[in-house]
N, C-alpha and C positions, 0 to 999 in steps of 0.2 A: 595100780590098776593099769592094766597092759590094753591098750587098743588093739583089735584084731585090724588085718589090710582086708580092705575091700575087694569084692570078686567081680570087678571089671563084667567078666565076661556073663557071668548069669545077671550082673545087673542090666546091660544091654541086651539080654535075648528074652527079659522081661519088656522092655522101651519097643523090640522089635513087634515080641506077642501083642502088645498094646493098640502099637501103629498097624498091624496087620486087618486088627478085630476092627479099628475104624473106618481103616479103607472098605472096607464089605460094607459095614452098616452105617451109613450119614447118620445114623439117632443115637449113635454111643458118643460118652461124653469124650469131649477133647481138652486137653490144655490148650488156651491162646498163647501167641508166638509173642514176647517182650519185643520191646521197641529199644532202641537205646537209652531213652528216658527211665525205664521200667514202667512205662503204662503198656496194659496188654492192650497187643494190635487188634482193630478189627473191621473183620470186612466189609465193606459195600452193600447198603441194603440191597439185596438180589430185584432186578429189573421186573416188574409186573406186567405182564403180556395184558393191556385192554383194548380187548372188542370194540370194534367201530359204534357198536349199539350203547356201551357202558360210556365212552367216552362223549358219545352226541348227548345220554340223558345228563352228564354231567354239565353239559353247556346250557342246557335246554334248564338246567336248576339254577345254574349262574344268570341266564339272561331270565327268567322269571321273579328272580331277587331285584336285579336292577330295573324290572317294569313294575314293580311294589313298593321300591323307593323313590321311582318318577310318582308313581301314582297319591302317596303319598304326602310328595313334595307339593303335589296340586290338589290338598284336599280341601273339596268345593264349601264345609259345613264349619260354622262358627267353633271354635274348641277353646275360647278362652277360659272357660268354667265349666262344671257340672258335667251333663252327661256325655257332653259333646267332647270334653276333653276327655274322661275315661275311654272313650274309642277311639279317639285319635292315640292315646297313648301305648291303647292295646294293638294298634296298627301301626305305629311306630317302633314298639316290643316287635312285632311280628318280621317286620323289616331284617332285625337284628338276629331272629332266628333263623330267615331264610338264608342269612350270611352264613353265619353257623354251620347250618345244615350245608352248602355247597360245601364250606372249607374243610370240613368232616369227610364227605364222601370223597371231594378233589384230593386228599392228603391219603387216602386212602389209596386212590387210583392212581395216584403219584402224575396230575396233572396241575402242575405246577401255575398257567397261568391262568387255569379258571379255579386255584385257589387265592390269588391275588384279587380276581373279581370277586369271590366269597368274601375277601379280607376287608376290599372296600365295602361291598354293602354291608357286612356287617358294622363298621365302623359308623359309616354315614346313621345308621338306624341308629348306633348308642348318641350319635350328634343329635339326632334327633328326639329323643326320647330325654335327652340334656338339655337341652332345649325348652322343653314342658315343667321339669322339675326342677330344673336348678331354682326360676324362679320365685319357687312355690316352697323352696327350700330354705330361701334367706340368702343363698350365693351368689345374688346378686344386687344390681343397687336398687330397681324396682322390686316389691316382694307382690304375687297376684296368690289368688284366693283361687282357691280349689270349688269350691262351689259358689255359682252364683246365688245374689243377693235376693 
């Protein structure tokens, strides 16, 4: 079985037509460039241009979470049982979504440190919400009762 030699040249003016089509159209597909490792390279998530309005509501979401978990942290009504603790726990849940919800939209908007504020209140909120349950779960050395007596 005889190997034919390859034709250089129309394989190249095939690589050219290729590279030509993509430079026109950014939506046609490309090969990535190998690294020396052979992992294929790749670039930089591209910079997201945000509005002075998108970045202020993003802060105005961060500092609304951390006035939920002060608020919280001072909450005035008995929650050691019953239905006092089902609200508290749902307001302590709620904490953990307002975390959430900043670090979702801040990860998005590529604002970095009011997803750190998201990261904290949401954290704090599951502290919190660990808090009520572990308890109530056995995970600890006291065990309390979910509803009062």
């Amino acid at each position: 079985m005889s190997e034919q030699p390859r034709d250089w040249d129309k394989e190249l003016a095939a690589i050219d037509k290729v590279m030509a089509q993509s430079a026109v159209s950014p939506a046609a597909p490309s090969v990535p460039a190998q690294r020396g490792g052979g992992m294929p390279a790749t670039a930089p998530a591209p910079r997201v241009a945000v509005g002075k309005r998108a970045a202020m509501t993003t802060w105005i979401r961060a500092g609304l979470g951390v006035l939920v978990a002060a608020a919280v942290l001072q909450w005035p009504y008995a929650h050691r049982c019953g239905l006092g603790l089902m609200l508290y726990l749902g307001s302590a849940g709620m904490v953990s979504v307002a975390g959430g919800w900043t670090m979702l939209v801040s990860w998005h908007r590529r604002q970095g440190w009011a997803h750190l504020a998201g990261l904290a209140v949401f954290l704090g909120g599951l502290a919190l919400v660990a808090t009520v349950l572990l308890p109530r779960l056995g995970y600890a050395a006291t065990v309390l009762p979910w509803m009062c007596d």
